[in-house]
C-alpha positions as CSV (number, residue, x, y, z in Angstrom):
1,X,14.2,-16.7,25.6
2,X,11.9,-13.9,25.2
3,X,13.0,-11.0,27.0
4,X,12.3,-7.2,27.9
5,X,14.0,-6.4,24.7
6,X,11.6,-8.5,22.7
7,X,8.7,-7.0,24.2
8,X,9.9,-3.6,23.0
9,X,10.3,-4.6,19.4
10,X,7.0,-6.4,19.8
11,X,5.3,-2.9,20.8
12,X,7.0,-0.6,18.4
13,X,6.3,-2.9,15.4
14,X,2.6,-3.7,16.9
15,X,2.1,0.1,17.1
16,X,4.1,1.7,14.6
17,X,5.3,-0.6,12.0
18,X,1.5,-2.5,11.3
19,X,-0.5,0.7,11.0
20,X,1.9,1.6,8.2
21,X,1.5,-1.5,6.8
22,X,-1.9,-0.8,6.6
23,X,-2.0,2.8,5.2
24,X,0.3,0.9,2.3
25,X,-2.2,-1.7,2.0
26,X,-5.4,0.7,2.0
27,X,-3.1,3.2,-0.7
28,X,-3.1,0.3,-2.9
29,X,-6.4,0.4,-2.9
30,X,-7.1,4.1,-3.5
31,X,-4.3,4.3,-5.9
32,X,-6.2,1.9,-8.5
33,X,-10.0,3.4,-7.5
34,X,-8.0,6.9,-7.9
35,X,-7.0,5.6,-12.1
36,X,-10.6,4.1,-12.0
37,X,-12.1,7.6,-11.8
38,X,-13.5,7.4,-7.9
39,X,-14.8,10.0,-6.1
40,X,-14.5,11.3,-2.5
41,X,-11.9,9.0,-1.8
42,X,-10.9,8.0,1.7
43,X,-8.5,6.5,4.0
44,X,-9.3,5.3,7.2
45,X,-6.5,4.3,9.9
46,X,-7.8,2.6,12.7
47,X,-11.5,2.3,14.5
48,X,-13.3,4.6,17.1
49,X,-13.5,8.3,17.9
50,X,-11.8,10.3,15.2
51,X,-7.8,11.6,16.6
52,X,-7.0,13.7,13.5
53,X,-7.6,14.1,9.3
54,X,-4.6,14.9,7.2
55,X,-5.9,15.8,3.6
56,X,-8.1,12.3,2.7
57,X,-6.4,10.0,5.9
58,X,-7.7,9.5,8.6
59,X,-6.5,8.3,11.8
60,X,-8.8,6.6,14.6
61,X,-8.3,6.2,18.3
62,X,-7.3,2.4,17.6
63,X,-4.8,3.6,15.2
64,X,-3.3,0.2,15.0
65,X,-6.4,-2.1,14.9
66,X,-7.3,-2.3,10.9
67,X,-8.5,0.3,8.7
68,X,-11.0,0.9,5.9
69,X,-11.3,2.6,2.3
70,X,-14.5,4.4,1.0
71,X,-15.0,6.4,-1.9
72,X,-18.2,7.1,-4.4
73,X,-18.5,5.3,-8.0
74,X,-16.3,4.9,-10.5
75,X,-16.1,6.4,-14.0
76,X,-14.6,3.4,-15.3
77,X,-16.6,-0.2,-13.8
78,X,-16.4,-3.5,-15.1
79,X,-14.5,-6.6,-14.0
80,X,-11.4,-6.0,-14.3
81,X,-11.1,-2.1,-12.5
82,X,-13.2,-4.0,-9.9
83,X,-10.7,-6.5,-9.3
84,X,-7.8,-4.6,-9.9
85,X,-8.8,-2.2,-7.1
86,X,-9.6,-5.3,-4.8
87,X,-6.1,-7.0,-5.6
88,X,-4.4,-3.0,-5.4
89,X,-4.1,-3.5,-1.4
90,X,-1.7,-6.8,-1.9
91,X,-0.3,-4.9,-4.8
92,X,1.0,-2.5,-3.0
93,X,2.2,-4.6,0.0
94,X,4.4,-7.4,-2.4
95,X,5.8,-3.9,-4.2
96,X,6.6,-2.6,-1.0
97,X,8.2,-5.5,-0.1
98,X,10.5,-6.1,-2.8
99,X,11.9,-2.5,-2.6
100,X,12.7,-3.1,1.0
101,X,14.2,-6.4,0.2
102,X,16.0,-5.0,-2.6
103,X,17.2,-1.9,-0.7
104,X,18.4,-4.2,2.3
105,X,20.1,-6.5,-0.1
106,X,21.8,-3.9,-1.8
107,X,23.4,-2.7,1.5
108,X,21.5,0.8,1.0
109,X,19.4,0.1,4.1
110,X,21.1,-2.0,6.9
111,X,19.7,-5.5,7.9
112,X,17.8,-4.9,11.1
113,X,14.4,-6.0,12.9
114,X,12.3,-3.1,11.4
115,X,12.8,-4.1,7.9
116,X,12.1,-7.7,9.0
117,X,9.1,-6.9,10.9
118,X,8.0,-4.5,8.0
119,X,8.2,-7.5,5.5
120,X,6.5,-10.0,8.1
121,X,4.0,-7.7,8.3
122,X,3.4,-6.8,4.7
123,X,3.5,-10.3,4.2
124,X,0.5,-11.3,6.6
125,X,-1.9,-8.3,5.6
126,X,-0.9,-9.4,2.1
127,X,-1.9,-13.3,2.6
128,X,-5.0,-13.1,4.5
129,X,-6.2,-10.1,2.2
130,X,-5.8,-12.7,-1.0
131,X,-6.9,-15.5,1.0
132,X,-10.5,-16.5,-0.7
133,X,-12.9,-16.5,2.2
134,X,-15.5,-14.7,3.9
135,X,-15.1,-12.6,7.0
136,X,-17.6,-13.8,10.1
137,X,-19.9,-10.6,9.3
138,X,-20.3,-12.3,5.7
139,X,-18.1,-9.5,3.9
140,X,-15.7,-10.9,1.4
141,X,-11.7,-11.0,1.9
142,X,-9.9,-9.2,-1.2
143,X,-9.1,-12.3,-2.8
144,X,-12.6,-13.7,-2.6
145,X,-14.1,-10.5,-3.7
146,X,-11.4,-10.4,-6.9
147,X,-12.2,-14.0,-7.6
148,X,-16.7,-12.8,-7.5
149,X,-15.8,-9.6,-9.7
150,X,-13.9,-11.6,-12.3
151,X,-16.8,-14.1,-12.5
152,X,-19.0,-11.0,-12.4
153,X,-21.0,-12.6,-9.3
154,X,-20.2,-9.9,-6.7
155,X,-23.3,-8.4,-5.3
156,X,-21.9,-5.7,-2.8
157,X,-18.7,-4.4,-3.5
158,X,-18.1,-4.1,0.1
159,X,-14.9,-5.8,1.4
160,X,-13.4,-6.4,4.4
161,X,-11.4,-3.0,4.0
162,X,-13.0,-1.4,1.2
163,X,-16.6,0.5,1.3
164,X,-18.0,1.8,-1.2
165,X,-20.5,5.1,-0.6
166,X,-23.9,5.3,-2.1
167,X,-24.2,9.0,-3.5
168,X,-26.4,10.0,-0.7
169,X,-24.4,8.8,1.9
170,X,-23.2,11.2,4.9
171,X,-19.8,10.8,6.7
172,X,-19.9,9.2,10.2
173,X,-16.8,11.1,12.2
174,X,-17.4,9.6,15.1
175,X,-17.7,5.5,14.6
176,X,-16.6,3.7,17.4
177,X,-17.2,1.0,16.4
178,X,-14.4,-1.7,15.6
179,X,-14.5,-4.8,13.4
């Protein structure tokens, strides 16, 4: 039965466990626009107001409900950078993963519900990111995006999580807005 006890786990891997999930997922991203040659990179945890900025994260009042990527050009765009930085997000998530699974399996890390939510987790972001559709506001999912870049039909490189910044483009600190 689902108990007091399952609630808790619930909230601490709702709140805790997804939104790192998500800065994984969003690292994967900046990691390959980073090797790309992008510019003014940023991570952004959450929707709303703003809480706090550590170096290029930063964390929203919703902390747990999404997050976004931006960043300005690329030195280095054709194709295959664009779809390697649209697949980067599950990239990071299977990696991620697998060193869990590994660690746990190796008796490094013990068996417990963290690591199991961390890999359910991983797992979901990582499906629905590749799953080729579009969102309801018409933006592509990863998947769909990677499949438009590689048959060089992608319009907007604006995903679902990752925005691209025209060069004269000013931050907005204080979005509250949430997808």
């Amino acid at each position: 039965m689902f108990g007091l006890s399952d609630i808790i786990k619930f909230l601490f891997s709702f709140f805790l466990i997804m939104p790192i999930v998500t800065l994984i997922h969003l690292s994967g991203h900046i990691f390959f626009v980073t090797i790309f040659g992008g510019s003014e990179k940023k991570i952004l945890i959450g929707c709303g107001n703003k809480l706090f900025a550590f170096r290029n994260i930063e964390v929203r009042k919703y902390y747990f409900w999404n997050g976004t990527c931006e960043f300005k050009g690329l030195k280095h765009d054709n194709r295959l950078t664009n779809t390697l930085i649209y697949l980067g997000g599950a990239i990071f998530n299977l990696v991620s993963m697998l060193i869990i699974y590994s660690l746990v399996y190796q008796n490094i890390l013990d068996s417990s519900v963290i690591w199991y939510q961390f890999i359910y987790f991983s797992f979901y972001i990582m499906f629905f990111s590749l799953f080729p559709m579009y969102f309801a506001d018409g933006s592509p999912s990863d998947g769909k995006a990677a499949e438009l870049a590689l048959r060089n039909k992608l319009e907007d490189r604006v995903t679902d999580d990752i925005f691209v910044k025209k060069m004269d483009d000013d931050d907005d600190d204080d979005d509250d807005s949430c997808k």
